[in-house]
C-alpha positions as CSV (number, residue, x, y, z in Angstrom):
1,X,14.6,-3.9,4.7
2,X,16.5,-1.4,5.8
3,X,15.1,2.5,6.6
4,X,18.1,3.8,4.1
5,X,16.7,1.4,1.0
6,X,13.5,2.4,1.9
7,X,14.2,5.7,1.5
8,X,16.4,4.8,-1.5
9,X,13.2,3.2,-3.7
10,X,11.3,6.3,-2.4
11,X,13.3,8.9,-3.9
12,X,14.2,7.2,-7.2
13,X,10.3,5.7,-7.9
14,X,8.6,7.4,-5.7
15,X,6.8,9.5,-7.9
16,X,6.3,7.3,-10.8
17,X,4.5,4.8,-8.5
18,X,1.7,8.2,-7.5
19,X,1.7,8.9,-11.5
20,X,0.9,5.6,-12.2
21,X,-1.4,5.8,-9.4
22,X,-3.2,8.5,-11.0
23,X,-3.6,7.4,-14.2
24,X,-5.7,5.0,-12.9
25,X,-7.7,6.6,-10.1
26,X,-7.7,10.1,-11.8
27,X,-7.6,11.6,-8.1
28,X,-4.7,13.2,-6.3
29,X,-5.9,12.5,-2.9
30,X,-6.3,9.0,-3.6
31,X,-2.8,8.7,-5.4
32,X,-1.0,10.1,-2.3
33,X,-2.7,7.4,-0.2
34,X,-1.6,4.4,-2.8
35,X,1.8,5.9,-3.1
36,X,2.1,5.5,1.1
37,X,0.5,2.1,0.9
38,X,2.2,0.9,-1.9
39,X,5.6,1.4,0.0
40,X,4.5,0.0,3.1
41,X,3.5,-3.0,1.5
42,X,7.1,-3.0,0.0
43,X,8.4,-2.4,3.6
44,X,6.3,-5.6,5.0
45,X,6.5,-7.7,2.2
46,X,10.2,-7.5,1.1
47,X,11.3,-10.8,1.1
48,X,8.6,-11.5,-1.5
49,X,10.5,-9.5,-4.3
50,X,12.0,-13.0,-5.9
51,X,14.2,-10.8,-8.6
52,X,12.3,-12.2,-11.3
53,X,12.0,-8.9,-12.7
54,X,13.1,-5.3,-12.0
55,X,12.2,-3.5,-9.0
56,X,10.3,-0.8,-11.4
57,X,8.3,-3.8,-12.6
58,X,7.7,-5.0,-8.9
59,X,6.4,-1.9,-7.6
60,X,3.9,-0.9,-10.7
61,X,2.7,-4.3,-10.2
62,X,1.5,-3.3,-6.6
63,X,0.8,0.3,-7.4
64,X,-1.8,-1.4,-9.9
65,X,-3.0,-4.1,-7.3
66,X,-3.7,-1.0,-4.9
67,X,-5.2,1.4,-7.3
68,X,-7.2,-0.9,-8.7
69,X,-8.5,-1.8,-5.0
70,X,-9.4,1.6,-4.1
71,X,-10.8,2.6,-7.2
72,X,-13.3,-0.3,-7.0
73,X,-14.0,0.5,-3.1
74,X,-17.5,2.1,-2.3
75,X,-15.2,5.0,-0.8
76,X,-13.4,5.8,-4.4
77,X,-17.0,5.4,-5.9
78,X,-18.7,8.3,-3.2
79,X,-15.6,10.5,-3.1
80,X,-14.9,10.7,-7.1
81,X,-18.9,11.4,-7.8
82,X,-18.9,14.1,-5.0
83,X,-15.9,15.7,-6.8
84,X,-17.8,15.3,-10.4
85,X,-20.7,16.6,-8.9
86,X,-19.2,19.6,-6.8
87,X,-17.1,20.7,-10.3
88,X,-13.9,20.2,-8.5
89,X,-11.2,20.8,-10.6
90,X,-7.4,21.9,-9.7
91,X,-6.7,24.4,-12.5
92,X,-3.2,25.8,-12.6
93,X,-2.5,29.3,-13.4
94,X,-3.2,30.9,-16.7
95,X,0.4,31.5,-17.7
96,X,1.3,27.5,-16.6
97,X,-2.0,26.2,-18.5
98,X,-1.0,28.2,-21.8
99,X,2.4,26.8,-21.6
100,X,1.2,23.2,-21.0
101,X,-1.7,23.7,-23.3
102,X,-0.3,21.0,-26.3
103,X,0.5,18.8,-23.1
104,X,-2.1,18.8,-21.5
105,X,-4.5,18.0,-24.2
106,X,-2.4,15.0,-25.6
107,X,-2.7,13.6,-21.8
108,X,-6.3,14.4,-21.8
109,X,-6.7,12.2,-24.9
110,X,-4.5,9.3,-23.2
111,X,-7.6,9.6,-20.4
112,X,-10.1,9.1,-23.3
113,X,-9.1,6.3,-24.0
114,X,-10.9,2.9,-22.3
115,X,-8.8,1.7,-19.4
116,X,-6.7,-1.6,-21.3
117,X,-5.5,0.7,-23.9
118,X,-4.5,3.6,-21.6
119,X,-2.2,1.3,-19.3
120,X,-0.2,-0.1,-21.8
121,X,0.4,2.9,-23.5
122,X,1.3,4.8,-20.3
123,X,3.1,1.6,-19.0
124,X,4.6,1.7,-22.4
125,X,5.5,5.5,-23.4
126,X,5.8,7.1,-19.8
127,X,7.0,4.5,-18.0
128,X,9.4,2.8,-20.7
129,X,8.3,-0.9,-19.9
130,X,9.1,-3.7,-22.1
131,X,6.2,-5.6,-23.9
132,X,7.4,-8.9,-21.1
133,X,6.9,-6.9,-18.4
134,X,3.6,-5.2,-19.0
135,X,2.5,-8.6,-19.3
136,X,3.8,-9.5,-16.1
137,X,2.3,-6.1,-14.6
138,X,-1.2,-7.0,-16.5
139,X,-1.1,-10.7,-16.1
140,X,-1.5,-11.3,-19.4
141,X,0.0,-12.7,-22.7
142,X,2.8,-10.6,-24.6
143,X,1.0,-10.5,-27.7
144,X,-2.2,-9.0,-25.9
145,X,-0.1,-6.3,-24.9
146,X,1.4,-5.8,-28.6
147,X,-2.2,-5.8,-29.8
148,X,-3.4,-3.2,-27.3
149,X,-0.4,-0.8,-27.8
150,X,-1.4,-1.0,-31.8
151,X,-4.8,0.1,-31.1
152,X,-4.0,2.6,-28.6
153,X,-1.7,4.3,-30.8
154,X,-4.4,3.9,-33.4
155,X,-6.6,5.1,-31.2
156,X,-4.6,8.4,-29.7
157,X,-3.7,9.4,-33.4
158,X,-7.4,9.3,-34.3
159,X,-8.5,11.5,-31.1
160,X,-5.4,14.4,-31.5
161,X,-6.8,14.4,-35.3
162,X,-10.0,15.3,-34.0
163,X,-8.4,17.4,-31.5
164,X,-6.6,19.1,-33.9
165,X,-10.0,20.4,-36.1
166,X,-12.2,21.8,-33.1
């Protein structure tokens, strides 16, 4: 691969491979590091893209392989409890927060929700995936997928209800 289609697949997925990396970790830091590794992996391993499906489907695939790694590393486990325990938290300004405020709580819902329903959905409504290839991404069967994105929808609606009352 070339430096220029390197560059290319940086620019146009380059930050929906560190969102998708943070939906998953929930940590910046982390998603920056998965974002590098997942395109040098794409840089080393090329000639294993076989076309079978898009190039967006290729690299969530290994964004999910490598988040899934870190997050499940003893590192991931000491870093994200020293950043619970320290009250860490990257607010934005006031003016930015009240703007985002509907936003942000509708995304704070979608992290609510247990982990198999909040990746289809995000693979779903974010990321504009078909039913196939969140399979494909998930490694599992098309109907599990339909069933998930049912009950995560179920789901959300039932949380912004709630949301809505307090």
């Amino acid at each position: 691969m070339d430096p220029l289609t390197l560059e290319s697949l940086l620019t146009r997925y380059g930050q929906e491979v560190w969102n998708y990396a943070f939906f998953i970790t929930k940590n910046r830091v982390m998603s920056d590091d998965i974002t590098q590794d997942v395109f040098i992996q794409v840089y080393r391993h090329v000639t294993s893209f076989r076309g079978e499906a898009s190039v967006k489907t290729w690299l969530m695939k290994i964004t999910r392989n490598i988040s899934y790694n870190y997050r499940n590393s003893a590192f991931f486990k000491k870093v994200f409890l020293i950043n619970i325990v320290s009250g860490e938290h990257n607010h934005s300004a006031e003016q930015s927060f009240i703007e985002k405020e509907a936003t942000n709580a509708v995304w704070e819902q979608v992290f609510n929700l247990p982990t198999k329903y909040r990746e289809v959905l995000v693979l779903h409504a974010k990321y504009q995936l078909s039913i196939k290839e969140i399979a494909d991404i998930l490694k599992i069967p098309q109907g599990t997928v339909k069933s998930r994105l049912f009950t995560a929808r179920k789901k959300m609606s039932v949380l912004l209800k709630k949301e809505e009352f307090r």
